[in-house]
C-alpha positions as CSV (number, residue, x, y, z in Angstrom):
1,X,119.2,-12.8,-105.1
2,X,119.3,-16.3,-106.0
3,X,116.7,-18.7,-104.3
4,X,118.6,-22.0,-103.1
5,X,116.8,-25.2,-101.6
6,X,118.2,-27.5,-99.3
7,X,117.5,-30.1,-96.6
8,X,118.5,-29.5,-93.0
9,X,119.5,-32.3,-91.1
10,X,115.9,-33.3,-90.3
11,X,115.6,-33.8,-94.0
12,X,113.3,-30.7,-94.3
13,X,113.2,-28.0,-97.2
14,X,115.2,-24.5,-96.4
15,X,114.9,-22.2,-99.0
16,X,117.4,-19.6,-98.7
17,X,118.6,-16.3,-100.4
18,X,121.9,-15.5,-101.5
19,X,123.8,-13.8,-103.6
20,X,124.9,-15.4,-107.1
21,X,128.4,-15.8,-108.0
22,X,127.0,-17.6,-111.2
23,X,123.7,-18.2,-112.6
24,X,123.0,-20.0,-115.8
25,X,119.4,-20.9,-117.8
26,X,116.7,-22.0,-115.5
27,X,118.3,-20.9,-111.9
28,X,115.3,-18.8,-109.9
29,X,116.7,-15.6,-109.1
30,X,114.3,-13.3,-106.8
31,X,114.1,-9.3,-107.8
32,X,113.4,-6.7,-105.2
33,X,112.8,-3.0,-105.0
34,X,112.8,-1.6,-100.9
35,X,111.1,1.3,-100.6
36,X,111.1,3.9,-97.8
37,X,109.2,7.0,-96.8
38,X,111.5,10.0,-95.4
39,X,108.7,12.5,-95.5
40,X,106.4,14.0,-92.2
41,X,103.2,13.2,-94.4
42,X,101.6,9.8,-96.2
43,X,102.1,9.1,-100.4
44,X,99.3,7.8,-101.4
45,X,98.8,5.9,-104.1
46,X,103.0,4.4,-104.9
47,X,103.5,3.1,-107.9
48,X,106.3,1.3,-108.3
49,X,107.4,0.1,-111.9
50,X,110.4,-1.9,-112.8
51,X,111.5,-3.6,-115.9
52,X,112.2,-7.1,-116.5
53,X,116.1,-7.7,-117.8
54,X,115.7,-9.3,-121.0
55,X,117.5,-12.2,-119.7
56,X,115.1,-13.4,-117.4
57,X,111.3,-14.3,-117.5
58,X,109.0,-14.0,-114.7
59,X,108.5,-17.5,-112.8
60,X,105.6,-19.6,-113.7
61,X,104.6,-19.3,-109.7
62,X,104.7,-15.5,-109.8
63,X,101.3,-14.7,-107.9
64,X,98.7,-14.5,-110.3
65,X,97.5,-10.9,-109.0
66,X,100.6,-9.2,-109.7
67,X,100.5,-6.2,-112.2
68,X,102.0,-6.5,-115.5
69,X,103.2,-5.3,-119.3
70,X,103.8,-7.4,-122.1
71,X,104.1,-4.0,-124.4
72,X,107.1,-2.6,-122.7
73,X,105.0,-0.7,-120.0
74,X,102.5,0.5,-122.8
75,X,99.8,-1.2,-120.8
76,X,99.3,-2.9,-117.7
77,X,96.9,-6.0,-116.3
78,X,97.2,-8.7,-114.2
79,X,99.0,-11.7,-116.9
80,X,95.2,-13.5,-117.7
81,X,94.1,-10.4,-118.6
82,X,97.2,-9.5,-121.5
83,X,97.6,-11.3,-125.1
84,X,100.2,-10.8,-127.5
85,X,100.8,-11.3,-131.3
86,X,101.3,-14.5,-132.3
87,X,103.5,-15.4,-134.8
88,X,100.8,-16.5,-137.2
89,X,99.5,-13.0,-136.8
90,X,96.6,-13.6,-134.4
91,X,96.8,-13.0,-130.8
92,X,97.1,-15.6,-128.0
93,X,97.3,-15.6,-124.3
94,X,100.5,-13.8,-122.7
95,X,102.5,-16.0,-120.9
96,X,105.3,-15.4,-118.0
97,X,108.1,-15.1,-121.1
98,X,106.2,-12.0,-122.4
99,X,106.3,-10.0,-119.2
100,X,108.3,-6.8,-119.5
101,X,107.9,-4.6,-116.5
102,X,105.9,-5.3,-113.1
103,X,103.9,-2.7,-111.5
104,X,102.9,-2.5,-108.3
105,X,100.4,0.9,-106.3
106,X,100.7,0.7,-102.5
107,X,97.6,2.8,-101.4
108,X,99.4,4.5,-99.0
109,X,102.6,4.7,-97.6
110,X,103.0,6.2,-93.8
111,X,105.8,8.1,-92.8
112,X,108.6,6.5,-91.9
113,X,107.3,3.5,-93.5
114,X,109.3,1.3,-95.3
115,X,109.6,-2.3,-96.8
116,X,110.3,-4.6,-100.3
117,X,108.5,-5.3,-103.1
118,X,109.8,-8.6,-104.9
119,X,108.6,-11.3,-107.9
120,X,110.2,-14.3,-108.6
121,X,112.0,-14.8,-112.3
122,X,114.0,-17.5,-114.2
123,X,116.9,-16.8,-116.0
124,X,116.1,-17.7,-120.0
């Protein structure tokens, strides 16, 4: 979906949703994956992992707890906790561009239960 912002007529910030006709560089576009539990009994421990498209990077206001890869899904670590190569062959911090999949583990997930997992990304 892509995130809009606009002022209602008391001048105040609405951010909405909606779907893109067209996007170009630097619109914020917000990915989601809804889950749902048809089964009688609890799954524990969900993981949920999706890759990035390469045509987006994930937004600089991403929360700074969420689980990521910056190996293609090699590894995974919240983004302070990642480094990559750097092109003078050293390694430096990763950074939101670098971010290739996002991971997320619900603990448990009741029956019946259902709901959205979402991050914020930028198109490059």
């Amino acid at each position: 979906m892509h995130e809009t912002v606009s002022l209602d007529a008391s001048g105040k910030e609405v951010t909405e949703l909606v779907e893109p006709n067209t996007i170009i560089p630097g619109d914020r576009l917000i990915f989601g994956t809804d889950y749902n539990n048809g089964s009688d009994e609890a799954v524990d421990n969900f993981v949920v992992t999706n890759p990035l498209p390469p045509a987006v990077r994930l937004a600089p206001d991403a929360d700074t707890t969420l689980i990521v890869s910056v190996d293609g899904g090699k590894s995974f670590g919240t983004l302070s906790q990642l480094s990559v190569m750097a092109e003078d062959g050293g390694s430096r911090p990763a950074d939101q561009a670098d971010v290739t999949h996002v991971r997320w583990t619900l603990p448990s997930v009741a029956p019946g239960e259902s709901g959205r997992l979402e991050y914020p990304a930028i198109i490059r």
